[in-house]
N, C-alpha and C positions, 0 to 999 in steps of 0.2 A: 504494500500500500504506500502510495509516494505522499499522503498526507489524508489526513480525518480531518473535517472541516464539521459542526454540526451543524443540521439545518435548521431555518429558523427566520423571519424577519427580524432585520436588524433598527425598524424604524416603526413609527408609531405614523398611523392615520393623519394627527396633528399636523407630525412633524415633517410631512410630506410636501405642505404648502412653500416651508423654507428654501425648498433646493433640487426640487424636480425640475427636471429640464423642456421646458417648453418649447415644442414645434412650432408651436404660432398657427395663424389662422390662413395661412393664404396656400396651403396644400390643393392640390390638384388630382383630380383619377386620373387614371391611364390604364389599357391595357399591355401587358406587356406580350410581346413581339418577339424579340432575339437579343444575344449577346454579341456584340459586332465583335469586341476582343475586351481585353482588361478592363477597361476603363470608358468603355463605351456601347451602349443598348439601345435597340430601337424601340419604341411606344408610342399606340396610340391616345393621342393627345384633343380631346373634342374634334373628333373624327378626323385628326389630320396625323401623322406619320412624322414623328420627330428623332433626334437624337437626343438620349439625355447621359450624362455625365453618372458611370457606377463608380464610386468611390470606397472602391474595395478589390483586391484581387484575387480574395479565393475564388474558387469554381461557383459555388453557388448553385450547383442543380438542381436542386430538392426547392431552392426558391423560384429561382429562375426557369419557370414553365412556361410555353405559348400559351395566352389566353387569359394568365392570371390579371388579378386586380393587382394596381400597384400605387401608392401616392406619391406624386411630385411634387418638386419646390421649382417654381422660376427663380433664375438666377441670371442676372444682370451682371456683365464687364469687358470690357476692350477686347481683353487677348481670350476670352470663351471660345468656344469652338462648339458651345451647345448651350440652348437656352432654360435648361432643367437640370436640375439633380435629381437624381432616382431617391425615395428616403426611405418609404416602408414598402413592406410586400404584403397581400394580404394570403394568408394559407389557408383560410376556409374556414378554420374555428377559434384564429386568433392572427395576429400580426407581427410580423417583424420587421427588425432595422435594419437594412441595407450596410448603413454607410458606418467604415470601419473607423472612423475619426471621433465616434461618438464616446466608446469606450473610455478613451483619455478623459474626456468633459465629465462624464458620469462618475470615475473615481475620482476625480480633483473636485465635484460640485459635494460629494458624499465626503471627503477629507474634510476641507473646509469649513462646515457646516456641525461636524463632530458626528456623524451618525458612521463611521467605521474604527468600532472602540480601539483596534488594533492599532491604528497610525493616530491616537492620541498624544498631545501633549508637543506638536509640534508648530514653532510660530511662522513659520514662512513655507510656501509652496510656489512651485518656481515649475514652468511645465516645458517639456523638448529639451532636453540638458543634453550636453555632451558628457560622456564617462569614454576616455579612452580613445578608440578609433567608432565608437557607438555613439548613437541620438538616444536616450530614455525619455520616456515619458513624461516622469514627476520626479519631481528630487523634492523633499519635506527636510527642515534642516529646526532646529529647538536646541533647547539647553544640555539634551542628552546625545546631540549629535546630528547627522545626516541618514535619511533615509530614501534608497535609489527605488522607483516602482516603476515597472513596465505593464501596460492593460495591453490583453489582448482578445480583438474580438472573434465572439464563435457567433456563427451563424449554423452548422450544419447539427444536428440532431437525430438520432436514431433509437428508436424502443425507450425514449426517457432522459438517454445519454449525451449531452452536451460532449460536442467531438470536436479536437482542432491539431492541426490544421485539415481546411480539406482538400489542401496540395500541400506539396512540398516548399518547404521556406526556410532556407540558407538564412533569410536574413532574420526569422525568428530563433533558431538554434544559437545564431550571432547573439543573439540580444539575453539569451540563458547564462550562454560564456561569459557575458559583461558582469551580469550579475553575480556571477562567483567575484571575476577580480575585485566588484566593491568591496564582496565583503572578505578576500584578502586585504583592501587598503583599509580595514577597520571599518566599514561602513554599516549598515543594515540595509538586505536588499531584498524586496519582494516582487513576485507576478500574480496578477491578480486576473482571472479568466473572466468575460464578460460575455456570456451567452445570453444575445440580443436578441429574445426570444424567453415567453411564459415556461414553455413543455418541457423544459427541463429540470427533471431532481436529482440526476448526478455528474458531473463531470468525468471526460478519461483522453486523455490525449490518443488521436485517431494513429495509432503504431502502423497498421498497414498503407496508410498517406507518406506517415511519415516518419518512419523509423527511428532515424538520426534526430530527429525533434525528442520524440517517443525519452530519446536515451538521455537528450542535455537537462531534459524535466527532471528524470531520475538525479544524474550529477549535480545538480544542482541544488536542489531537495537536500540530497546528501552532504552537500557541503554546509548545510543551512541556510539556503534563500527559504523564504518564506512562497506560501504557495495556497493559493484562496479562490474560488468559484461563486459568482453569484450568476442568478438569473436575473429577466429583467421583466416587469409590467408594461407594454406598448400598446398607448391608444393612437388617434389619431392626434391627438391634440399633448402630449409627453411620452417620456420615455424617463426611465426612473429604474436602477437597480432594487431589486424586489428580497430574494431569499439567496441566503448565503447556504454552497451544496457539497455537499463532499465528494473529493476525490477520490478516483477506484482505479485502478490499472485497467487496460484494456479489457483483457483476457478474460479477466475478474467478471465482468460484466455486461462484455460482449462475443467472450469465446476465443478460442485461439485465432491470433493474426495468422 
C-alpha cells in the first residue's frame, strides 16, 4: 500500500461559501465532435462547428465521446487561435472538468483558506516555483519551514478507481524525482491527486499507462513525500475539492497489470 488516506469531507457546508471556485455565468453547450490533437477539439457550438482550446493532454477517452454534452467558456485574445475553452464534460449522471490547470487553483484556494489540516500553519503560498531543473506547483513557506506540493489532475476513472496517468508522462515521473530532492534539501514535499470528477472512492496510479510513473509514486512515498487523493463536486456553476480517498496499489484493486 503506497499510502492510507481516510475518507471523509474535509469541509463543512458553511465553509464552502469561502473558497469554492466559481465558473461564472457565461458557460456555453456544445456538443462534442472530435479531438483534433493535444490541445485542440472540434464542437458544436449553437449549430455552428468550432475549435475550442482542450487544456489538458491526457487521452481523455472515456470523456471524450462523439455526441456528448460538453460546457464552454468564450475566450477572448490577440494570439488565440480559438474562440472557446472546453471546461466541463457532461457523462450522463454527473460532470466533469476538462481543464488540467484547475487542480493547482483548487489546492492553493483549499490551503489558503485553512480547510487542508495537513498544510496548516503556513504564512505564505507562492504558486509555479522553480525547484531545480522542475516548475512545482505551490511552494507554502511559515515558521517551521518550506513546503514543495505538486497537484495532479485525474480525469480517467474505472469501477470506482481514480487512475493517472492515462498516458505516459516523463514529465510527471520528473516532477516525483523533484520531490525527493526537496526533501533531500531538508524540505517537506507532497502530491496531492485531484480526480476532477464525483465517482471516485479510491485512488491507484494506472501501472499498465504507466509503469515508470507507477514506480516514482512508490520511490517517492518511500523516501517520504507525502501523498493524498481527493475527489471533486462539479456543477455547472463550481468546482470544489469534495472527499479526501485512499490510496491502493493497482493490483490491489484492479487486478494484475
Amino acid at each position: 500500500m503506497l499510502l492510507g488516506v481516510k475518507s471523509g469531507c474535509y469541509h463543512s457546508l458553511a465553509e464552502n461559501r469561502r473558497y469554492i471556485l466559481n465558473l461564472g455565468g457565461d458557460l456555453e453547450e456544445g456538443i462534442f465532435l472530435e479531438r483534433v490533437n493535444r490541445f485542440l477539439a472540434r464542437v458544436e457550438v449553437n449549430e455552428r462547428e468550432v475549435g475550442v482550446h482542450v487544456a489538458n493532454s491526457g487521452r481523455m477517452k472515456e470523456l471524450f465521446v462523439p455526441g456528448s454534452r460538453v460546457l464552454v467558456r468564450p475566450v477572448t485574445g490577440e494570439h488565440r487561435k480559438t474562440k472557446f475553452d472546453l471546461v466541463l464534460v457532461d457523462m450522463g449522471s454527473a460532470l466533469a472538468s476538462a481543464d488540467a490547470r484547475m487542480p493547482n487553483a483548487l489546492v492553493a484556494e483549499a490551503v489558503a483558506n485553512g480547510h487542508l489540516q495537513q498544510f496548516a500553519g503556513y504564512l505564505e503560498i507562492r504558486r509555479e516555483v522553480t525547484f531545480g531543473d522542475s516548475r512545482l506547483d505551490l511552494m507554502l513557506e511559515g515558521p517551521g519551514g518550506r513546503c514543495y506540493i505538486e497537484a495532479k489532475s485525474v480525469t480517467l476513472v474505472e469501477k470506482g478507481v481514480g487512475l493517472f496517468p492515462d498516458a505516459p508522462t516523463a514529465r510527471g515521473a520528473k516532477h516525483l524525482r523533484t520531490l525527493e530532492a526537496v526533501l533531500e534539501a531538508g524540505h517537506r514535499a507532497a502530491v496531492v491527486f485531484v480526480i476532477q470528477r464525483p465517482d471516485a472512492s479510491q485512488f491507484a496510479t494506472s501501472d499498465p499507462s504507466d509503469p515508470n510513473l507507477a514506480d516514482a509514486l512508490r520511490s517517492a512515498v518511500a523516501a517520504g513525500v507525502e501523498a493524498y487523493a481527493y475527489n471533486c463536486q462539479v456543477t455547472e456553476q463550481l468546482i470544489r475539492l469534495d472527499q479526501s480517498l485512499p490510496i491502493r496499489p493497482y493490483a490491489e484493486v484492479l487486478g494484475d497489470a
